[in-house]
DSSP file (Angstrom, degrees, kcal/mol; ACC not computed):
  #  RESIDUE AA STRUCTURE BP1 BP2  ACC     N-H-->O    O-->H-N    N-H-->O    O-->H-N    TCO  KAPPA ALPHA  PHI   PSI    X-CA   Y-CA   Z-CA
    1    1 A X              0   0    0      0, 0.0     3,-0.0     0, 0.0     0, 0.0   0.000 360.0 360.0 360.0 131.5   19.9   -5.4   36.4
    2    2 A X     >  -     0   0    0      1,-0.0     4,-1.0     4,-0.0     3,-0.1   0.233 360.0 -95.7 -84.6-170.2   19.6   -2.1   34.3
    3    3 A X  H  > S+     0   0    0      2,-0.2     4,-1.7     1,-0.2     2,-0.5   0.896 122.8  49.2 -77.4 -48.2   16.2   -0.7   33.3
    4    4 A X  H  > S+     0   0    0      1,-0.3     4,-0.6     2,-0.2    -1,-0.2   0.345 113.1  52.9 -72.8  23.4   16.0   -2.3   29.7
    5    5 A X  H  > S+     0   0    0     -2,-0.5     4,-1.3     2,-0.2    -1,-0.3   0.672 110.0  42.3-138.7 -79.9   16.9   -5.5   31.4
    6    6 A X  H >X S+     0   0    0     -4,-1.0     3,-2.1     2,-0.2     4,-1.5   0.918 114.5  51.5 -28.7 -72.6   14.1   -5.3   34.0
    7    7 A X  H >X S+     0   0    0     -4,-1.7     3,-7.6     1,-0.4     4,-1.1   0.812 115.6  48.0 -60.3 -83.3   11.5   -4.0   31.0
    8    8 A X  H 3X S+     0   0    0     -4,-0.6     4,-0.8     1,-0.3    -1,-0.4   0.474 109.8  48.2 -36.4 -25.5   12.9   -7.4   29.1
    9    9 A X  H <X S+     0   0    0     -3,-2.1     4,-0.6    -4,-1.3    -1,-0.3   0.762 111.7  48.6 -58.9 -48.1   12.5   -9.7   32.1
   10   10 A X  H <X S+     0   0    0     -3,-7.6     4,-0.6    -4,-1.5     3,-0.3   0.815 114.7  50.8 -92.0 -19.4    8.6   -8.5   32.9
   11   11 A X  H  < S+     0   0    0     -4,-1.1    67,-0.7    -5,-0.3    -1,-0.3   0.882 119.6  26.7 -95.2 -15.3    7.8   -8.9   29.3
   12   12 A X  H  < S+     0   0    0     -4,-0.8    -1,-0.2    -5,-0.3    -2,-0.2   0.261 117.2  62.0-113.3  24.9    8.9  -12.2   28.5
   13   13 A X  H  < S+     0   0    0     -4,-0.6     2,-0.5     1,-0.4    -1,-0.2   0.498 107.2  52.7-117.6  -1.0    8.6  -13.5   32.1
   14   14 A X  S  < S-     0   0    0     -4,-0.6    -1,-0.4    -5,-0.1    64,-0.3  -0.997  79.5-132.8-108.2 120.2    4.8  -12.8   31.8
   15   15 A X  S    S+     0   0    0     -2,-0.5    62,-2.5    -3,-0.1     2,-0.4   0.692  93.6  11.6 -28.8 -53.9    2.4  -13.8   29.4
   16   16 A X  E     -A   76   0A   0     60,-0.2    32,-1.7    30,-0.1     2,-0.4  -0.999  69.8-168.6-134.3 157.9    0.6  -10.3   28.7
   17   17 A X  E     -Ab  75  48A   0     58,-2.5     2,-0.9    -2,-0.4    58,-0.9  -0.965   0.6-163.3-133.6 119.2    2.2   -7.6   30.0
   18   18 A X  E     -Ab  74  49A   0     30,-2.6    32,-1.0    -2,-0.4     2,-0.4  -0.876   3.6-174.5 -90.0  92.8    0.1   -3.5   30.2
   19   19 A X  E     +Ab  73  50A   0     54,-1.1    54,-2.3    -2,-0.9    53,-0.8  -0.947  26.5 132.0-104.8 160.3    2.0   -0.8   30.7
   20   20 A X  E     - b   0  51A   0     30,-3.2    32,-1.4    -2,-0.4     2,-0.7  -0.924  59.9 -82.4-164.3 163.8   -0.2    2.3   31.1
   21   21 A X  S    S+     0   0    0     30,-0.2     7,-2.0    -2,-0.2     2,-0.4  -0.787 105.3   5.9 -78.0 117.2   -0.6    5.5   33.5
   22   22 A X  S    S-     0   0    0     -2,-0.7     2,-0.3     5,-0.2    31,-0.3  -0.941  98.1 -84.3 126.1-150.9   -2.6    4.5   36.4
   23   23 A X    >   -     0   0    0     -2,-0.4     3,-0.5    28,-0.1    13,-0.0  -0.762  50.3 -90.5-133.3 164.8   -3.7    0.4   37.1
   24   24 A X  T 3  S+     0   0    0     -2,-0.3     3,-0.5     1,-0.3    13,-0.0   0.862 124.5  47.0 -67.3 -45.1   -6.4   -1.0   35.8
   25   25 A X  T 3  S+     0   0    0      1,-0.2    -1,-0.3    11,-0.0     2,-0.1   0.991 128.6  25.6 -64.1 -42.5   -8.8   -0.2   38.5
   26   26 A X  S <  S-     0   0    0     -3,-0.5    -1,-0.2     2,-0.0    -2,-0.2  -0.536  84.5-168.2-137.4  52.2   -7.8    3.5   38.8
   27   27 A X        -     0   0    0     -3,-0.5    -5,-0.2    -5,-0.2    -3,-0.1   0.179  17.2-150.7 -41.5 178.0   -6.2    4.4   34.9
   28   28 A X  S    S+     0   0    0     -7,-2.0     2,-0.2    -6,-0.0    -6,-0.2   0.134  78.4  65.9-138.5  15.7   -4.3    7.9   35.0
   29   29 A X  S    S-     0   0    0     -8,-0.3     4,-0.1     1,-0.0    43,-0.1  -0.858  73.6-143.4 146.6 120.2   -5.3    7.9   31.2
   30   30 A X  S  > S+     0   0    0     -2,-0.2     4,-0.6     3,-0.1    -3,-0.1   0.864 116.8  45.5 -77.8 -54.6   -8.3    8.1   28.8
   31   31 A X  H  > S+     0   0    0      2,-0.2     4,-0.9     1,-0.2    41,-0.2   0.859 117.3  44.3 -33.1 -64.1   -5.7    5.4   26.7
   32   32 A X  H  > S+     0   0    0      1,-0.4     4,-2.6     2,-0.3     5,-0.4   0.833 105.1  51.9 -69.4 -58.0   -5.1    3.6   29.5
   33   33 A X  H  > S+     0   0    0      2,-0.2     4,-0.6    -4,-0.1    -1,-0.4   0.865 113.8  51.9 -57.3 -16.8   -8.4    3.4   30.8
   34   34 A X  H  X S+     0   0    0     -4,-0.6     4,-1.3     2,-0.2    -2,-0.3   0.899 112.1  50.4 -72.6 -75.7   -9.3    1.9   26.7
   35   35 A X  H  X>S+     0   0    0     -4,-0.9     4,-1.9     1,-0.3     5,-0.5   0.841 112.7  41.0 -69.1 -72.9   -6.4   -0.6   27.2
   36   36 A X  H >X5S+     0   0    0     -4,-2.6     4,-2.8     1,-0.2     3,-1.2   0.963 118.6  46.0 -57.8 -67.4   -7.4   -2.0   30.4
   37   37 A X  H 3X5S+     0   0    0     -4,-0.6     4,-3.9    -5,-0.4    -2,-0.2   0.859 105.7  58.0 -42.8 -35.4  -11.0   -2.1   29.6
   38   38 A X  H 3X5S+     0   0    0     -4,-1.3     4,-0.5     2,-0.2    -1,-0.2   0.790 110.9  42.6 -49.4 -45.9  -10.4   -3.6   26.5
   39   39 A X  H <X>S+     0   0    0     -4,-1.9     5,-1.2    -3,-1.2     4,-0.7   0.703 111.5  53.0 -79.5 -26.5   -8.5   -6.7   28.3
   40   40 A X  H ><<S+     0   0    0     -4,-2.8     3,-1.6    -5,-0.5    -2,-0.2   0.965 109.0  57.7 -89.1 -62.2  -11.1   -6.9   31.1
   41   41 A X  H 3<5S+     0   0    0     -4,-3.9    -2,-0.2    -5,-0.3    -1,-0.2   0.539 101.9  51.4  -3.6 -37.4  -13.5   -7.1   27.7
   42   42 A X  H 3<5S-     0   0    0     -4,-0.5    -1,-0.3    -3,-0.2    -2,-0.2   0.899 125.4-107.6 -90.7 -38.6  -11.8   -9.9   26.5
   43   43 A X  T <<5 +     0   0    0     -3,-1.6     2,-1.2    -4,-0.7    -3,-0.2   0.125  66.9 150.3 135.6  11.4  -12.3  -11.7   30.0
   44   44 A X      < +     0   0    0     -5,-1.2     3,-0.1     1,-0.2    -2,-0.1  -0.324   6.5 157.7 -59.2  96.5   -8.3  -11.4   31.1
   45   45 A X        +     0   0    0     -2,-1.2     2,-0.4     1,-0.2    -1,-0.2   0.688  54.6  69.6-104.6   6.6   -8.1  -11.2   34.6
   46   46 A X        +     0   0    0      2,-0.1     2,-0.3     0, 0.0    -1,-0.2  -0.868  66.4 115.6-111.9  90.8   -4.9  -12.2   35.1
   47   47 A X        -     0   0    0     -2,-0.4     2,-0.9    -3,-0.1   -30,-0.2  -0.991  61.0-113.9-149.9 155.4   -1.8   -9.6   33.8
   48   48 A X  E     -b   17   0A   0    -32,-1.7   -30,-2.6    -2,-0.3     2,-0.2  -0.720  30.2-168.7 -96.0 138.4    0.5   -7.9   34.9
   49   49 A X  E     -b   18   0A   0     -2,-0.9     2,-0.3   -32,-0.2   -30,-0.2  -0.668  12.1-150.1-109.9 177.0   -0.1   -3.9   34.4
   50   50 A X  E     -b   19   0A   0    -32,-1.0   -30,-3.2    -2,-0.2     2,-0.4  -0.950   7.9-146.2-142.0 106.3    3.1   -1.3   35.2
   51   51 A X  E     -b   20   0A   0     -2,-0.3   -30,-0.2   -32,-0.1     3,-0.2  -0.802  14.7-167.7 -89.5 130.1    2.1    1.9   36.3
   52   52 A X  S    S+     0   0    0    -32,-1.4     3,-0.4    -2,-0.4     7,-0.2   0.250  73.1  76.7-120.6   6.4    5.0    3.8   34.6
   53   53 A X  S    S+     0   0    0    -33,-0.4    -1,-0.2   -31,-0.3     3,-0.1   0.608  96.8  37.9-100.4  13.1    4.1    6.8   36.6
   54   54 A X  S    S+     0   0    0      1,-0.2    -1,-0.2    -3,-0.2     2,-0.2  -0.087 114.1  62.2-124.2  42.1    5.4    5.9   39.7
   55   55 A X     >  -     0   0    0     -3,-0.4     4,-4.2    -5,-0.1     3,-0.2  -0.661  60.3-176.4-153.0  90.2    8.9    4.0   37.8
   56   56 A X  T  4 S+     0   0    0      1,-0.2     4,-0.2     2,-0.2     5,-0.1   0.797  78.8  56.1 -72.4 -15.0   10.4    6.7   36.2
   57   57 A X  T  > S+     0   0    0      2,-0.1     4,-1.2     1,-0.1     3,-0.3   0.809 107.9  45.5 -63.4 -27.1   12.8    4.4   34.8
   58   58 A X  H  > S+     0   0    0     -3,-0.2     4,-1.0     2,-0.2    -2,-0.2   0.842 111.2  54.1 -80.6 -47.7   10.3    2.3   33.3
   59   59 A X  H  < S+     0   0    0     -4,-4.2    -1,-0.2     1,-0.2    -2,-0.1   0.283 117.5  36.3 -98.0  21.0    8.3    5.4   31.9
   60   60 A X  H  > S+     0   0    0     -3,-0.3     4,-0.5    -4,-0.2    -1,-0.2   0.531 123.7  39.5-108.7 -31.9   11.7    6.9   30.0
   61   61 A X  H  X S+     0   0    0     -4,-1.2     4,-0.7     1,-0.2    -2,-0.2   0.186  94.1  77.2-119.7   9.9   13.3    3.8   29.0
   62   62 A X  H  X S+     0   0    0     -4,-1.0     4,-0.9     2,-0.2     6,-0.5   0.753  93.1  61.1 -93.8 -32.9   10.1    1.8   27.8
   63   63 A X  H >>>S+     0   0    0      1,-0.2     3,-1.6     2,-0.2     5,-1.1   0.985 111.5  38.7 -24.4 -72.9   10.2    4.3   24.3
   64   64 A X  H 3<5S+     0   0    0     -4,-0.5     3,-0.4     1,-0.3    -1,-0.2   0.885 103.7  71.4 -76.7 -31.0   13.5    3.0   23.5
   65   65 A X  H 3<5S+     0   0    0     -4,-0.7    -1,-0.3     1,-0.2    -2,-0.2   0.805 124.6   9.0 -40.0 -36.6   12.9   -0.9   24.5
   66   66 A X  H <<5S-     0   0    0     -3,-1.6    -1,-0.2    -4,-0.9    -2,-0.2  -0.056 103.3-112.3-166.3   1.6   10.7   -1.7   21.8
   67   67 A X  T  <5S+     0   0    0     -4,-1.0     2,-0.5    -3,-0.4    -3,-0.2   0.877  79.6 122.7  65.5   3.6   11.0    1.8   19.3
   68   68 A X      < -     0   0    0     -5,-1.1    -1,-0.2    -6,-0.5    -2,-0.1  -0.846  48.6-162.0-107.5 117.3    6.8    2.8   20.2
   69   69 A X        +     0   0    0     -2,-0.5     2,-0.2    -3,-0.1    -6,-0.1   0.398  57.6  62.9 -83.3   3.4    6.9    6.3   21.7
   70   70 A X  S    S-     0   0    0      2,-0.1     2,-0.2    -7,-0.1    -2,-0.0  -0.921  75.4 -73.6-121.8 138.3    3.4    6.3   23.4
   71   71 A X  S    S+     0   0    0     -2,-0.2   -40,-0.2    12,-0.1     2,-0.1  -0.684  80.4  31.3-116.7-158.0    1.6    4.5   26.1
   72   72 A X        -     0   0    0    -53,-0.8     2,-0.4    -2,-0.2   -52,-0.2   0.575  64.3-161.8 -76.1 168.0    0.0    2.2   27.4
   73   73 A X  E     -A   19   0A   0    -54,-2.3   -54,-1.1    -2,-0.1    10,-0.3  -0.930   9.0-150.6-128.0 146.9    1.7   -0.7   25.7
   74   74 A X  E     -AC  18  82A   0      8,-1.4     7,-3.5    -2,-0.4     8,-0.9  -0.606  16.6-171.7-103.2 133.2    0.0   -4.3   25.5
   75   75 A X  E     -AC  17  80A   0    -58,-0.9   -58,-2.5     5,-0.2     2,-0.3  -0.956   0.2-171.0-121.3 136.2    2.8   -7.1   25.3
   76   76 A X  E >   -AC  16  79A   0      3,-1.9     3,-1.7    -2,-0.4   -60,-0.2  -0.970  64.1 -18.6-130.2 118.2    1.6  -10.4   24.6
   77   77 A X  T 3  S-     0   0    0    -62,-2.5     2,-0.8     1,-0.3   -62,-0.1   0.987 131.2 -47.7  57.4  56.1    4.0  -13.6   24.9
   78   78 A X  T 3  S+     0   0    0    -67,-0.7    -1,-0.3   -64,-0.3     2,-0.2  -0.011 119.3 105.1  97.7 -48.6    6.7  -11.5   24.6
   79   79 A X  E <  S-C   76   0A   0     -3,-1.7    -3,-1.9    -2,-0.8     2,-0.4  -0.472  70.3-107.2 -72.0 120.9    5.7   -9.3   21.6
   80   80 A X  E     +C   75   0A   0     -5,-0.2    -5,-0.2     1,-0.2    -1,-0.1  -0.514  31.2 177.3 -61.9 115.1    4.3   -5.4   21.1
   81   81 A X  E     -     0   0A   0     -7,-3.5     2,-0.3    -2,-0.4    -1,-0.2   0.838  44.3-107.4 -74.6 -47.5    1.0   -5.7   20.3
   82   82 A X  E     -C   74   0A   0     -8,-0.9    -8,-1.4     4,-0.0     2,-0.3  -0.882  34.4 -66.4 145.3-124.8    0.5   -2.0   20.2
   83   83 A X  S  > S-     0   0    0     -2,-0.3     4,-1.7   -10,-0.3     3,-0.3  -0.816  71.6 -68.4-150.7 171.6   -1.3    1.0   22.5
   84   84 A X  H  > S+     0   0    0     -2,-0.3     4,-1.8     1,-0.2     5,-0.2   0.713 129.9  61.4 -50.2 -44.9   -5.4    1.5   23.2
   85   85 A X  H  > S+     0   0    0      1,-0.3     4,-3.8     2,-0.2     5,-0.2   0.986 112.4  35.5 -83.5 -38.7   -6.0    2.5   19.2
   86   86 A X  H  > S+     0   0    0     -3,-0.3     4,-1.6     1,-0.2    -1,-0.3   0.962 116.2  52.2 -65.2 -27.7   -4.8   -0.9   18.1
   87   87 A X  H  X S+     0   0    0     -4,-1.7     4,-2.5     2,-0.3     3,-0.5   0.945 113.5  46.2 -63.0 -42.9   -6.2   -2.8   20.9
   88   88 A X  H  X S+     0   0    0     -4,-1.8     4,-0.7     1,-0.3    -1,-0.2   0.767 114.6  44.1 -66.2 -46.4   -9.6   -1.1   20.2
   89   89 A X  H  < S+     0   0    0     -4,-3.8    -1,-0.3    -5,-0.2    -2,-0.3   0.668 118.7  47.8 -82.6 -10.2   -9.4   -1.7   16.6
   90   90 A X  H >X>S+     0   0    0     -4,-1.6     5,-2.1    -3,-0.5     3,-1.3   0.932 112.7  50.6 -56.7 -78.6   -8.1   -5.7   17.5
   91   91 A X  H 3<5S+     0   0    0     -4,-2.5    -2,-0.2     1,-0.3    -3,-0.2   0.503 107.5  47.8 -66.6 -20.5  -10.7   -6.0   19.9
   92   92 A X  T 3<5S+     0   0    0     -4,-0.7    -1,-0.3    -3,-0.2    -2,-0.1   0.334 115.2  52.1-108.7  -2.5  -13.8   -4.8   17.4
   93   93 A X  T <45S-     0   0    0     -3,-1.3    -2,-0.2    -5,-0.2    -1,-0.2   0.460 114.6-121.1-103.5 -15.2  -12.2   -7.3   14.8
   94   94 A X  T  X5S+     0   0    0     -4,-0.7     4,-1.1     1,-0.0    -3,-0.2   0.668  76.9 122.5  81.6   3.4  -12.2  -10.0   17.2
   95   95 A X  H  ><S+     0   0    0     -5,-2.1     4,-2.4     1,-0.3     5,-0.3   0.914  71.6  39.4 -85.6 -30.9   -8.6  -10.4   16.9
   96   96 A X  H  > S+     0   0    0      1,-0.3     4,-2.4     2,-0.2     5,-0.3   0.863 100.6  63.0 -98.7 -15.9   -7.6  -10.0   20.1
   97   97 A X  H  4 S+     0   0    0      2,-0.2     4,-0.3     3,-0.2    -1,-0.3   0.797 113.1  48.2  14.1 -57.9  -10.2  -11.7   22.0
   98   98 A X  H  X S+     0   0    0     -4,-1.1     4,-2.0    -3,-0.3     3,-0.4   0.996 111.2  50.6 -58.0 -66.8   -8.3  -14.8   19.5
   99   99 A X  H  < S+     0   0    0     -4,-2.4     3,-0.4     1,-0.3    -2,-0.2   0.874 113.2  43.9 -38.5 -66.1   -4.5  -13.6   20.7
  100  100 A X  T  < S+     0   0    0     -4,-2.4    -1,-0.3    -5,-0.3    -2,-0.2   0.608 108.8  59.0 -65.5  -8.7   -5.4  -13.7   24.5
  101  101 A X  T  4        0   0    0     -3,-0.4    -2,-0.2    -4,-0.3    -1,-0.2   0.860 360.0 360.0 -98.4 -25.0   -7.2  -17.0   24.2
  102  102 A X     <        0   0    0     -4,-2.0    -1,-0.2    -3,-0.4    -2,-0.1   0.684 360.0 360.0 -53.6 360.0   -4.2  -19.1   22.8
């Protein structure tokens, strides 16, 4: 299985999917640390995060998977949600609070 093969596998074989610098307990990241809090905010405690600094495959080839050049990035049900500014602005809107509860 290639990388963009893996990437495509973890996102649509998980419900929301983080990748970010760091984990959620120990971010590597000011973003990151937004992203994950922002999902512990909502009351998710079940996702899979991707520390894409220890998969250097993951943290070259996640750009081109899905065309957004920055992280973290928040997958839900398959789909780019976006990185910490949308999640932040999502989350103050109430929309993603919505997204992750369907």
């Amino acid at each position: 299985m290639n990388v963009l093969e893996r990437i495509h596998s973890q996102v649509t074989g998980n419900r929301v999917v983080l990748y970010m610098k760091g984990t959620p307990q120990f971010p590597q990241c000011g973003y990151s640390a937004t992203a994950a809090q922002a999902l512990k905010a909502c009351g998710l405690t079940e996702f899979l995060a991707v520390n894409v600094l220890t998969d250097p495959e993951i943290f070259y080839n996640l750009k081109d998977y899905a065309n957004w050049p920055t992280f973290p990035q928040l997958y839900v049900d398959g789909q780019l949600v976006g990185g910490a500014d949308i999640m932040r602005e999502m989350y103050q809107k109430g929309e993603l609070q919505t997204l992750l509860a369907q």
